[in-house]
PyMOL commands that place a pseudoatom at each C-alpha (Angstrom):
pseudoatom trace, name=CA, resn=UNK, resi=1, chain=A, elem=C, hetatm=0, pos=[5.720, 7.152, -2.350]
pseudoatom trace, name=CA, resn=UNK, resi=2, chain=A, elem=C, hetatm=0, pos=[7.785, 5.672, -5.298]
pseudoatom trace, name=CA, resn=UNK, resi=3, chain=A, elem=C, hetatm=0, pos=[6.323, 2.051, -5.875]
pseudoatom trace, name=CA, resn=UNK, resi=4, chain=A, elem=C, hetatm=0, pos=[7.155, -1.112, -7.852]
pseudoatom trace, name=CA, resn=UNK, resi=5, chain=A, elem=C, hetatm=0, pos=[4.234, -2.647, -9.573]
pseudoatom trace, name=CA, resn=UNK, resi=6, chain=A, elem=C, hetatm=0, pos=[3.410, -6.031, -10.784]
pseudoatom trace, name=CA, resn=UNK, resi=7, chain=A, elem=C, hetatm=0, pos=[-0.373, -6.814, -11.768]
pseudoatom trace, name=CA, resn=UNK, resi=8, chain=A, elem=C, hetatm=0, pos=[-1.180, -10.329, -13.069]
pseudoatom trace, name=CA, resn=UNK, resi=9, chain=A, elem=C, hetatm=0, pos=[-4.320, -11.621, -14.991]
pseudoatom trace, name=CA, resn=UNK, resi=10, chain=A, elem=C, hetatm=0, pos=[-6.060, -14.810, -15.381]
pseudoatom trace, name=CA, resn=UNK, resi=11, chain=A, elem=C, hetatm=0, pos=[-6.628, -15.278, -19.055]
pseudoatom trace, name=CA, resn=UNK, resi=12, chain=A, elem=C, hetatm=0, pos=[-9.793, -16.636, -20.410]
pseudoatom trace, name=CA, resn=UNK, resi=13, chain=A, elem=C, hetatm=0, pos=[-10.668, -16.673, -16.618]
pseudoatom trace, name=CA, resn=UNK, resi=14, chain=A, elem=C, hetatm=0, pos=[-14.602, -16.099, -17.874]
pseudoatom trace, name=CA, resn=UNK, resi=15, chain=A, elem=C, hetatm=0, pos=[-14.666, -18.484, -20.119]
pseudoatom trace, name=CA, resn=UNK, resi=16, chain=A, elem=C, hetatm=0, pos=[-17.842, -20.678, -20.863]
pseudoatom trace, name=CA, resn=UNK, resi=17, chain=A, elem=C, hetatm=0, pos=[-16.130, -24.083, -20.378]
pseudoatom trace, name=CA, resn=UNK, resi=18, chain=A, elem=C, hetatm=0, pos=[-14.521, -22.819, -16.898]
pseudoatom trace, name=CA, resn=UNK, resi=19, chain=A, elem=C, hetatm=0, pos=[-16.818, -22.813, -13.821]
pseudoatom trace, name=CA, resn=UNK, resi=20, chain=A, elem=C, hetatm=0, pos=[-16.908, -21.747, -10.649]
pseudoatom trace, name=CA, resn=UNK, resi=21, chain=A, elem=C, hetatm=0, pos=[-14.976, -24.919, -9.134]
pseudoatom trace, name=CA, resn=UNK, resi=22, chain=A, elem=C, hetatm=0, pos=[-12.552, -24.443, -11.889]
pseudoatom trace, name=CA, resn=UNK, resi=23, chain=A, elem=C, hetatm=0, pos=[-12.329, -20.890, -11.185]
pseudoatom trace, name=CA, resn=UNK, resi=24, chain=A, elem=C, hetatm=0, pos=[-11.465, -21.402, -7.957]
pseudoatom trace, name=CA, resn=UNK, resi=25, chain=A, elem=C, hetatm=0, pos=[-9.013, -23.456, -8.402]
pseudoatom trace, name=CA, resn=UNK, resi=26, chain=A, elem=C, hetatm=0, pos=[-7.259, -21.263, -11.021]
pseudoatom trace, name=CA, resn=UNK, resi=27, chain=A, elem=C, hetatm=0, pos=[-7.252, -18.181, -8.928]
pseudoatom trace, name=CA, resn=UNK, resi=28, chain=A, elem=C, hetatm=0, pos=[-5.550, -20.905, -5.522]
pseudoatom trace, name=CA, resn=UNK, resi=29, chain=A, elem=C, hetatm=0, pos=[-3.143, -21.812, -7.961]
pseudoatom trace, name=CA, resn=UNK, resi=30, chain=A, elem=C, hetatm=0, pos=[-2.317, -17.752, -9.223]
pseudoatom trace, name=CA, resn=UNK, resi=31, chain=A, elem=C, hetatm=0, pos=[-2.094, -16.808, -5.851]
pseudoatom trace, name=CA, resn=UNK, resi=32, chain=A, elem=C, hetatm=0, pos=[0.209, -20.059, -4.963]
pseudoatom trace, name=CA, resn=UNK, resi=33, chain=A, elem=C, hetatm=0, pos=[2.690, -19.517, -8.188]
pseudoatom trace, name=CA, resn=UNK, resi=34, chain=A, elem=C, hetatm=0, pos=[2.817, -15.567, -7.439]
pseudoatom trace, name=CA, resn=UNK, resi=35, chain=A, elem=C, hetatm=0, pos=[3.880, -16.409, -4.124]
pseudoatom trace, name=CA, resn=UNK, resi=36, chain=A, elem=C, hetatm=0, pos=[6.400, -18.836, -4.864]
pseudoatom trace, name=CA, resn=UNK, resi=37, chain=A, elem=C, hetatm=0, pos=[7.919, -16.869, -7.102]
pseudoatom trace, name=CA, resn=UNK, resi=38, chain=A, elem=C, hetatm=0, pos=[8.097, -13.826, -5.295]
pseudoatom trace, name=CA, resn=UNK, resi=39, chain=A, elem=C, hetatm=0, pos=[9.617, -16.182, -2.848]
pseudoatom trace, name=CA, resn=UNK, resi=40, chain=A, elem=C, hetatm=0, pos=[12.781, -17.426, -4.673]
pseudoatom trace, name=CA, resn=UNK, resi=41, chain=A, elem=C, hetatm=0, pos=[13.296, -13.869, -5.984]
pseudoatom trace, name=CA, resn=UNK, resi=42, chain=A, elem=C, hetatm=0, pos=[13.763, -12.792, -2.052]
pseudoatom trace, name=CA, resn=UNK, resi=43, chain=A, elem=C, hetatm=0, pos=[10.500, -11.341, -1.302]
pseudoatom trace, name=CA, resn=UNK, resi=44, chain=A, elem=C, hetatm=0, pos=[7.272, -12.416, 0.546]
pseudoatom trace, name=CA, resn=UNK, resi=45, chain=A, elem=C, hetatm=0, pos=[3.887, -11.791, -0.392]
pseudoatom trace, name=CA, resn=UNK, resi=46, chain=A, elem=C, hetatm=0, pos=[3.136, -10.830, 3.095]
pseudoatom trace, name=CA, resn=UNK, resi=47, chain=A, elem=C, hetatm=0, pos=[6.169, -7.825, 2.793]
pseudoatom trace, name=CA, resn=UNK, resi=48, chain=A, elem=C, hetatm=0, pos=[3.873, -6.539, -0.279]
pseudoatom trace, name=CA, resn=UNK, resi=49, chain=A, elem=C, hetatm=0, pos=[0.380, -4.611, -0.309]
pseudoatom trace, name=CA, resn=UNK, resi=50, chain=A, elem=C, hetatm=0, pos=[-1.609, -7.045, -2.540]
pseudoatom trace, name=CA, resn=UNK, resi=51, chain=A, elem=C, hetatm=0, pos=[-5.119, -6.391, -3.727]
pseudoatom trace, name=CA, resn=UNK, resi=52, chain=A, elem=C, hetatm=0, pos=[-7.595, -9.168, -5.158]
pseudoatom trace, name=CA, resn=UNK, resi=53, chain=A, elem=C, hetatm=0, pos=[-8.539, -7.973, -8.835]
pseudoatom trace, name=CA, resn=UNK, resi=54, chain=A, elem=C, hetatm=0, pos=[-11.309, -11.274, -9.257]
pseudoatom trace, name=CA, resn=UNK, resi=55, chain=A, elem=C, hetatm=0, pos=[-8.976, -12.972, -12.144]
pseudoatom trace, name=CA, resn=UNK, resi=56, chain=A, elem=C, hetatm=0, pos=[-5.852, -11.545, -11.221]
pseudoatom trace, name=CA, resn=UNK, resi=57, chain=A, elem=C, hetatm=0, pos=[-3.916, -9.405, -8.370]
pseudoatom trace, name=CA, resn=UNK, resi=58, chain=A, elem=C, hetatm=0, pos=[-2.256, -6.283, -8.059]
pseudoatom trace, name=CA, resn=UNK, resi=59, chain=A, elem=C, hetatm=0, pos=[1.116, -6.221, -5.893]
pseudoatom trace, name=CA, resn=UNK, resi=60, chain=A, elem=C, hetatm=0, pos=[3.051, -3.242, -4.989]
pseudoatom trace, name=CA, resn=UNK, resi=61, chain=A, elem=C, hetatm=0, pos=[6.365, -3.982, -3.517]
pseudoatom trace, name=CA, resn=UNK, resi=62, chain=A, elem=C, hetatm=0, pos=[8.195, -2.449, -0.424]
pseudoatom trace, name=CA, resn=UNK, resi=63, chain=A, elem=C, hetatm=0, pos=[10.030, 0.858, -1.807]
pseudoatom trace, name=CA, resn=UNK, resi=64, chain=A, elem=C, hetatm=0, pos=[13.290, -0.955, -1.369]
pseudoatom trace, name=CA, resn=UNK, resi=65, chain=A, elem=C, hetatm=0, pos=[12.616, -3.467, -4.582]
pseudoatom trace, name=CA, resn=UNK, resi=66, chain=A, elem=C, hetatm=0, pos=[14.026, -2.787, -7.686]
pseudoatom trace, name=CA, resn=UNK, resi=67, chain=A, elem=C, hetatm=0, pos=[11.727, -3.174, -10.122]
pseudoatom trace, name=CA, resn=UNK, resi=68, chain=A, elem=C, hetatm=0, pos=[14.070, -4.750, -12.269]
pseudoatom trace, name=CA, resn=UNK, resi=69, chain=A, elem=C, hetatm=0, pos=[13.683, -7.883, -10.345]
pseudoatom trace, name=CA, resn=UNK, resi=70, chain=A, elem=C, hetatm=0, pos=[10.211, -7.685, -11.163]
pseudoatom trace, name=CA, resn=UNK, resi=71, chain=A, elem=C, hetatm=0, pos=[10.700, -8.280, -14.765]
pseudoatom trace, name=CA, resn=UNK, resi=72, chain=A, elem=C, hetatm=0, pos=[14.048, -10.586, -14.105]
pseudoatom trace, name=CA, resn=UNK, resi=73, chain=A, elem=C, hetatm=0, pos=[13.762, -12.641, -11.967]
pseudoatom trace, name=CA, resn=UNK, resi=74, chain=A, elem=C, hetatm=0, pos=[10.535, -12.581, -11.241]
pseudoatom trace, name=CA, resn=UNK, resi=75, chain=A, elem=C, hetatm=0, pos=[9.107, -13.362, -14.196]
pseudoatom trace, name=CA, resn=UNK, resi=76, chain=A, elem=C, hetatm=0, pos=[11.613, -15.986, -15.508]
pseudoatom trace, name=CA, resn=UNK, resi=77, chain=A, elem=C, hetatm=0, pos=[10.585, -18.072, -11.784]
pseudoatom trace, name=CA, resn=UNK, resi=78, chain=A, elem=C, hetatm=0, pos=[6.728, -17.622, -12.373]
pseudoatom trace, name=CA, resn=UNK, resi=79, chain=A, elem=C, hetatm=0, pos=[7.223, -18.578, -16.205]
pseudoatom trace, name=CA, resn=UNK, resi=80, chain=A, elem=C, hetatm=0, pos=[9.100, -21.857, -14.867]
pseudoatom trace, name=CA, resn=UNK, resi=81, chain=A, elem=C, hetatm=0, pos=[6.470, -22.599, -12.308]
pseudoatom trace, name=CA, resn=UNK, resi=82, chain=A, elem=C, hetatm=0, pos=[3.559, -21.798, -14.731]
pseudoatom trace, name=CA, resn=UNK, resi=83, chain=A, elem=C, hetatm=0, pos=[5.129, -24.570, -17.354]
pseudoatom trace, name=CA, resn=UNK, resi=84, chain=A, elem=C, hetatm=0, pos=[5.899, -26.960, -14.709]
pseudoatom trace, name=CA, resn=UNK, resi=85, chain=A, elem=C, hetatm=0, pos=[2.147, -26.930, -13.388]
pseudoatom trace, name=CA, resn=UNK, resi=86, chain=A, elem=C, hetatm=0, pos=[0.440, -27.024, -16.963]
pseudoatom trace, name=CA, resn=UNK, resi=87, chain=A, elem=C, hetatm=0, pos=[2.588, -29.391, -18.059]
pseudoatom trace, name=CA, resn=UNK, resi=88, chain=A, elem=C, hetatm=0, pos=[0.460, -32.130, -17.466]
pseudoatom trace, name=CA, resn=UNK, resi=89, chain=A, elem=C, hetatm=0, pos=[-2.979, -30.261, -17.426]
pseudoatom trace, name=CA, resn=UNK, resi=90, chain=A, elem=C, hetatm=0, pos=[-5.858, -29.951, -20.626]
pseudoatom trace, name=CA, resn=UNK, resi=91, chain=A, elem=C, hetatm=0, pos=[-5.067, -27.533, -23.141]
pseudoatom trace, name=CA, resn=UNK, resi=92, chain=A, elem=C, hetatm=0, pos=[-8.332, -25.581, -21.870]
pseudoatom trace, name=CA, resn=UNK, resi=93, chain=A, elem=C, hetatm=0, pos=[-7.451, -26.119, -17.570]
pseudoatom trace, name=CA, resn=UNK, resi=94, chain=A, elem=C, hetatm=0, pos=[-3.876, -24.686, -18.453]
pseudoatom trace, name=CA, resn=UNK, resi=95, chain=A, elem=C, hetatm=0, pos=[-3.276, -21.522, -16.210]
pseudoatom trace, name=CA, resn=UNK, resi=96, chain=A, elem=C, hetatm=0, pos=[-2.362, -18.647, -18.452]
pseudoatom trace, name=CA, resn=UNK, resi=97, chain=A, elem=C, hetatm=0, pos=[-1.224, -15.179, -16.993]
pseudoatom trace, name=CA, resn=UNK, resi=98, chain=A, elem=C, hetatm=0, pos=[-0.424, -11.943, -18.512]
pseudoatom trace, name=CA, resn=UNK, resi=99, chain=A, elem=C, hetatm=0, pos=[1.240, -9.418, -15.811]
pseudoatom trace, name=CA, resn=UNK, resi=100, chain=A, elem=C, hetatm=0, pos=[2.430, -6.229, -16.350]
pseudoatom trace, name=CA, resn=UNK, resi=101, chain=A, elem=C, hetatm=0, pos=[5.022, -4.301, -14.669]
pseudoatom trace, name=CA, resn=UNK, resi=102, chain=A, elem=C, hetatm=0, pos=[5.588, -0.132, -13.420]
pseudoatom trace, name=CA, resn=UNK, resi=103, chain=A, elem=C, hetatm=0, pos=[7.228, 1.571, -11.448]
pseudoatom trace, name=CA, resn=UNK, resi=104, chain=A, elem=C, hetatm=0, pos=[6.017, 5.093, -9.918]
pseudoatom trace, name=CA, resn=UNK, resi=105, chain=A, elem=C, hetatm=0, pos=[4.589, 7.366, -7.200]
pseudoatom trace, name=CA, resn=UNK, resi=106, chain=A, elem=C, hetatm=0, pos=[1.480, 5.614, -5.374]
pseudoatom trace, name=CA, resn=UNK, resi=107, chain=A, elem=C, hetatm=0, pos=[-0.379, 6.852, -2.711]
pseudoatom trace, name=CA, resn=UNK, resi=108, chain=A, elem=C, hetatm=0, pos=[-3.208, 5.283, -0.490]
pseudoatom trace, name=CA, resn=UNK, resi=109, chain=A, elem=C, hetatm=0, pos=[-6.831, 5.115, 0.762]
pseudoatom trace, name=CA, resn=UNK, resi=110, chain=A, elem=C, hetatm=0, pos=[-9.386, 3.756, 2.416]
pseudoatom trace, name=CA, resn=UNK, resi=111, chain=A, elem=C, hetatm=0, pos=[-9.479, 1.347, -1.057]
pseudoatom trace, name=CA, resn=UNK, resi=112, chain=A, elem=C, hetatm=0, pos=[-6.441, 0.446, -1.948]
pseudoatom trace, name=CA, resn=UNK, resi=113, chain=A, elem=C, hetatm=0, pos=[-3.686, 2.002, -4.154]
pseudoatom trace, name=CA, resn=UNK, resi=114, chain=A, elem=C, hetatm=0, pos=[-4.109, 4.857, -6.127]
pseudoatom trace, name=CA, resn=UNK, resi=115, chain=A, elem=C, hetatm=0, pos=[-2.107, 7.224, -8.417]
pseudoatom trace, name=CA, resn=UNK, resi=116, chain=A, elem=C, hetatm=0, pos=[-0.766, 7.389, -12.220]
pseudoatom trace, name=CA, resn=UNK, resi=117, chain=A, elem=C, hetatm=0, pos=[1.395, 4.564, -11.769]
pseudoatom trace, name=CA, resn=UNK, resi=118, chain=A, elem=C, hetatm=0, pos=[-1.246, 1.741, -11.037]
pseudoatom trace, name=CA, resn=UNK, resi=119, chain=A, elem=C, hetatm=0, pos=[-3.648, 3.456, -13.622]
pseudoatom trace, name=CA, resn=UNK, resi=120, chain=A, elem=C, hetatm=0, pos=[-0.006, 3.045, -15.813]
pseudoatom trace, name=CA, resn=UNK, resi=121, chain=A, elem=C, hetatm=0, pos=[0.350, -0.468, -14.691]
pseudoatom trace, name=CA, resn=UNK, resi=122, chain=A, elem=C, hetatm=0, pos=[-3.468, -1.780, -15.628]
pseudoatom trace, name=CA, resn=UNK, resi=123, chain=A, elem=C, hetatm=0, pos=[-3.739, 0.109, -19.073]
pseudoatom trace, name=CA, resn=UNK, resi=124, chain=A, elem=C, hetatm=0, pos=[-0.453, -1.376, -19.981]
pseudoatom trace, name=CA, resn=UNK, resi=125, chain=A, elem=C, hetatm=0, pos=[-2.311, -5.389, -18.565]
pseudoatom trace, name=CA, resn=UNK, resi=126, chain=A, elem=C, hetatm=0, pos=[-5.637, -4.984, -20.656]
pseudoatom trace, name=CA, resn=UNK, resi=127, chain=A, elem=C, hetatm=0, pos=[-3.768, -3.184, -23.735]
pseudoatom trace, name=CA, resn=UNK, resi=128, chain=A, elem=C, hetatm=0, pos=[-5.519, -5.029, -26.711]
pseudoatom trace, name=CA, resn=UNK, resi=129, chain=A, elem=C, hetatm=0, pos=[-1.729, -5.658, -28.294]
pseudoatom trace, name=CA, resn=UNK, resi=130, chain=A, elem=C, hetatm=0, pos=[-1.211, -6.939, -25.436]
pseudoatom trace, name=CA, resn=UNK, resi=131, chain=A, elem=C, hetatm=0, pos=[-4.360, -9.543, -25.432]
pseudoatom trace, name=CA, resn=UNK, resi=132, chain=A, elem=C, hetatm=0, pos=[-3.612, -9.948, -29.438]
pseudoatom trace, name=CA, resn=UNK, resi=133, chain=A, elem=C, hetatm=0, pos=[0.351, -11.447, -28.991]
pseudoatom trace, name=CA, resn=UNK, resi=134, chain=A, elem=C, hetatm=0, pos=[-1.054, -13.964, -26.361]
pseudoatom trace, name=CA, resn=UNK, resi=135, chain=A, elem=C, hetatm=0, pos=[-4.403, -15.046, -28.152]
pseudoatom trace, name=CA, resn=UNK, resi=136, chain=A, elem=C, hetatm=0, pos=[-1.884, -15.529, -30.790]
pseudoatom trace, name=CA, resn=UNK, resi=137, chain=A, elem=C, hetatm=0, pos=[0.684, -17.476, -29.379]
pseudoatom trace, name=CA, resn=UNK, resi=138, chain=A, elem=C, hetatm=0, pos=[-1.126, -20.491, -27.031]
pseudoatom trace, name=CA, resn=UNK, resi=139, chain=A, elem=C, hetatm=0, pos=[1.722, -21.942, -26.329]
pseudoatom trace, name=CA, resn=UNK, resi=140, chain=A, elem=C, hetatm=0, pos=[3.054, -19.265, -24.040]
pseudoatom trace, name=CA, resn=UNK, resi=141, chain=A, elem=C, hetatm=0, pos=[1.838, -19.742, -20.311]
pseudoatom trace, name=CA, resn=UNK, resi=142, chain=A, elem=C, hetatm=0, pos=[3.005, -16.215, -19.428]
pseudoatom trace, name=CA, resn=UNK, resi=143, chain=A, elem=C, hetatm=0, pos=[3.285, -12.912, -21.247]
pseudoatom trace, name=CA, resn=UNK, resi=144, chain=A, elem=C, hetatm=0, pos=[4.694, -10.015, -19.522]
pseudoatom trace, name=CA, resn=UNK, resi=145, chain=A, elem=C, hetatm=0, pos=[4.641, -6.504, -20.664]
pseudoatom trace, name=CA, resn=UNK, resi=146, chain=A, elem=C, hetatm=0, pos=[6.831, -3.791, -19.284]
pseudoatom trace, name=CA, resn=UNK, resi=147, chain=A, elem=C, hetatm=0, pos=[6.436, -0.003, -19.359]
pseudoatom trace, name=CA, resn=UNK, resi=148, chain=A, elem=C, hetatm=0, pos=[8.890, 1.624, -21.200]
pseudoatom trace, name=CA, resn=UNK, resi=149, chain=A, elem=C, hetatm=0, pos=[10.588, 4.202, -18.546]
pseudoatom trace, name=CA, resn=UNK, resi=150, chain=A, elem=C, hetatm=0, pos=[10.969, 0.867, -16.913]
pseudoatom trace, name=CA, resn=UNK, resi=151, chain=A, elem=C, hetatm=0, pos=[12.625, -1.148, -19.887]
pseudoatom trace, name=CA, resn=UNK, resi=152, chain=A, elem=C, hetatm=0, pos=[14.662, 2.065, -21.082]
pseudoatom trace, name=CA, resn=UNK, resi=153, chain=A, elem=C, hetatm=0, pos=[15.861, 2.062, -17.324]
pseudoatom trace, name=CA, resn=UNK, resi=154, chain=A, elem=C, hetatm=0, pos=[16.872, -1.752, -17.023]
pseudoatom trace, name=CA, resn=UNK, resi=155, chain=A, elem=C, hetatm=0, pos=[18.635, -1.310, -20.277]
pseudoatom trace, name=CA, resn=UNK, resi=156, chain=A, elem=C, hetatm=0, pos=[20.756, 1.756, -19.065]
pseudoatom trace, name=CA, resn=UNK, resi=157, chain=A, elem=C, hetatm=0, pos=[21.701, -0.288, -16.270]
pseudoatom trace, name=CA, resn=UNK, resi=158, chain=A, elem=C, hetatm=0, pos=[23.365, -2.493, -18.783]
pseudoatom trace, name=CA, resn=UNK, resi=159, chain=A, elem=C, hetatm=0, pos=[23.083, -6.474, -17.760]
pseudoatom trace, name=CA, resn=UNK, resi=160, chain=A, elem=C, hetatm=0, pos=[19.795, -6.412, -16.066]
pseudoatom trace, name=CA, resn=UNK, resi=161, chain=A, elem=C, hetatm=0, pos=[17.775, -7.403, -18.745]
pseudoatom trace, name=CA, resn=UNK, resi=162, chain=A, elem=C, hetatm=0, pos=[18.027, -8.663, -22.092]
pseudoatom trace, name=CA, resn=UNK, resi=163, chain=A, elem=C, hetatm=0, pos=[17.072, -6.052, -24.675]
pseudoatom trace, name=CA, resn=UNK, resi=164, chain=A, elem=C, hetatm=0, pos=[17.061, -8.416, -27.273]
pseudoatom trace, name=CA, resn=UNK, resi=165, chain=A, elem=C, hetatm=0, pos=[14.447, -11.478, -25.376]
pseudoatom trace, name=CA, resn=UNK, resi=166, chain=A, elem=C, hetatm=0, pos=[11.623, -7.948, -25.638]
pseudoatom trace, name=CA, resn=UNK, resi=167, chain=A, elem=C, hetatm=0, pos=[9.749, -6.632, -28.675]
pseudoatom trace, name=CA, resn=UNK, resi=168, chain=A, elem=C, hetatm=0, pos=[8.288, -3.456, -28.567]
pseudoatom trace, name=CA, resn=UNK, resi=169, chain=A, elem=C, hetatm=0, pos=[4.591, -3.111, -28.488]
pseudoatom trace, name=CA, resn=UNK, resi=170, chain=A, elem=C, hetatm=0, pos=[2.105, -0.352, -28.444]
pseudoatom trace, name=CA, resn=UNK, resi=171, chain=A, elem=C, hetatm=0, pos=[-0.616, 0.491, -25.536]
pseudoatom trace, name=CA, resn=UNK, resi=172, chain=A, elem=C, hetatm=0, pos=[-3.384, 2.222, -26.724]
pseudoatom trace, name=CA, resn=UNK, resi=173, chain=A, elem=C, hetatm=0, pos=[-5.960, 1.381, -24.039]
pseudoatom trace, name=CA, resn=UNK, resi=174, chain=A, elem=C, hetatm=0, pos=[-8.567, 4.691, -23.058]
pseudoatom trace, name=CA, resn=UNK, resi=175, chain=A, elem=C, hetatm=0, pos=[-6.504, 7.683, -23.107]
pseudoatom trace, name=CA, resn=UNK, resi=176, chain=A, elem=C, hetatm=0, pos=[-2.896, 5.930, -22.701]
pseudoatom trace, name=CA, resn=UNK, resi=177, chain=A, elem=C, hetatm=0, pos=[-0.974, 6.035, -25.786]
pseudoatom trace, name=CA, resn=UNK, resi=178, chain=A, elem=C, hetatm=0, pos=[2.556, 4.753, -25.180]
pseudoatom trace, name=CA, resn=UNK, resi=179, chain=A, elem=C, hetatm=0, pos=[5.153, 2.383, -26.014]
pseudoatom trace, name=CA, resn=UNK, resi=180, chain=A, elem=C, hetatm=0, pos=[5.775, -0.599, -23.853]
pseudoatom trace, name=CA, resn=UNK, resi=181, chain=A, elem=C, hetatm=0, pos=[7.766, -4.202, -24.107]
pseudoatom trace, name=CA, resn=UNK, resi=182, chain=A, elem=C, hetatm=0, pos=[6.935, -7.429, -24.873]
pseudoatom trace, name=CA, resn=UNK, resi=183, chain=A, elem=C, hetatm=0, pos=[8.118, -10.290, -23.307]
pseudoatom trace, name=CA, resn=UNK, resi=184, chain=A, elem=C, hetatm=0, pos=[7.291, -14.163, -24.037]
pseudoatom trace, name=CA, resn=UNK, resi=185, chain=A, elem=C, hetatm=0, pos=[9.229, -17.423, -22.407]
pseudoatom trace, name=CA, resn=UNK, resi=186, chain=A, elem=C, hetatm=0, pos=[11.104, -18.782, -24.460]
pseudoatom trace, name=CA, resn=UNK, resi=187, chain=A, elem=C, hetatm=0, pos=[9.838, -22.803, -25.121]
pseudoatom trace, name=CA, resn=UNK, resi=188, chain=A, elem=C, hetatm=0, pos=[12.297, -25.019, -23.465]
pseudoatom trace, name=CA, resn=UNK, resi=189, chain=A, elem=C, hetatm=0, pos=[13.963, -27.330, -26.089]
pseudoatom trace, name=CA, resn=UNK, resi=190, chain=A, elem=C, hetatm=0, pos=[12.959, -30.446, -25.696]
pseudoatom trace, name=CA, resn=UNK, resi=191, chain=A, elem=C, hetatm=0, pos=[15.736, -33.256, -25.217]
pseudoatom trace, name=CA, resn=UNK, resi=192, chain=A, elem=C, hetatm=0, pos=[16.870, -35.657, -27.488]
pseudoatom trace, name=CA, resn=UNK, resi=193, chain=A, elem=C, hetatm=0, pos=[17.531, -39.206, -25.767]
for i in range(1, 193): cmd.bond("trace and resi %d" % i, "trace and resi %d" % (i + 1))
show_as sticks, trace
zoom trace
């Protein structure tokens, strides 16, 4: 069955100054900002198949969702909700996410998901690149990386995403070689009083 695909990851989630407590709390607050903004895009967590990945979670979408919405406006809500909760939170208690988004066939087992599309969606999440452009820009409190069938196909579409707001970005992660797209929130400016 043709799936949409969203994985997200806790970054630095292993990290020698975050404990269990801490741990814990980052992962409630993941699964609390996924949900929420799943919600104000129009769709429930409890409508998706959602798997526990330990720092992060995979969620595949009813086959009705565009995927588009995935990347916008998905994303742009969990960016806004990821700033508004760090915002007053330690440089090293900040929740950070990458996610990644696909869109392909997926079947199931006894497990889970399975298929080329969430093997896709994870090499695309862990791509070093990927892991480089947020290690080197701390500021960001999401990253989001897009397959490029998926970004070729928004663009077609004309006016679902901006082409221009994504850099391009290569996956080379096990035997995946491929192009994909970056994208990083832009900072909000800050107001002059």
């Amino acid at each position: 069955m043709h799936k949409s695909l969203v994985a997200v990851d806790i970054i630095a989630f292993g990290d020698l100054h975050r404990d269990t407590e801490h741990q814990v709390r980052l992962r409630n607050n993941m699964y609390e900002l996924v949900a929420r903004a799943l919600d104000v895009t129009g769709l429930a967590l409890s409508d998706c198949h959602h798997e526990d990945r330990g720092d992060g979670a995979l969620i595949v979408a009813p086959s009705d969702v565009d995927p588009c919405h995935l990347m916008d406006p998905l994303a742009h809500h969990l960016a806004a909700l990821l700033r508004r909760e760090n915002r007053y939170v330690a440089p090293n208690h900040r929740l950070r996410l990458r996610a990644a988004v696909h869109f392909g066939h997926v079947d199931r087992d006894d497990h889970g998901v399975v298929g080329r599309a969430p093997v896709d969606l994870f090499r695309h999440l862990e791509a070093p690149a990927f892991k480089r452009a947020m290690a080197r820009t701390p500021s960001a409190d999401l990253g989001l990386i897009v397959s490029d069938s998926l970004f070729r196909d928004a663009v077609q579409r004309g006016g679902l995403v901006d082409h221009d707001a994504y850099q391009s970005i290569r996956v080379t992660m096990k035997e995946t070689r491929t192009k994909a797209w970056l994208w990083l929130p832009p900072r909000p400016e800050r107001r002059l009083n």
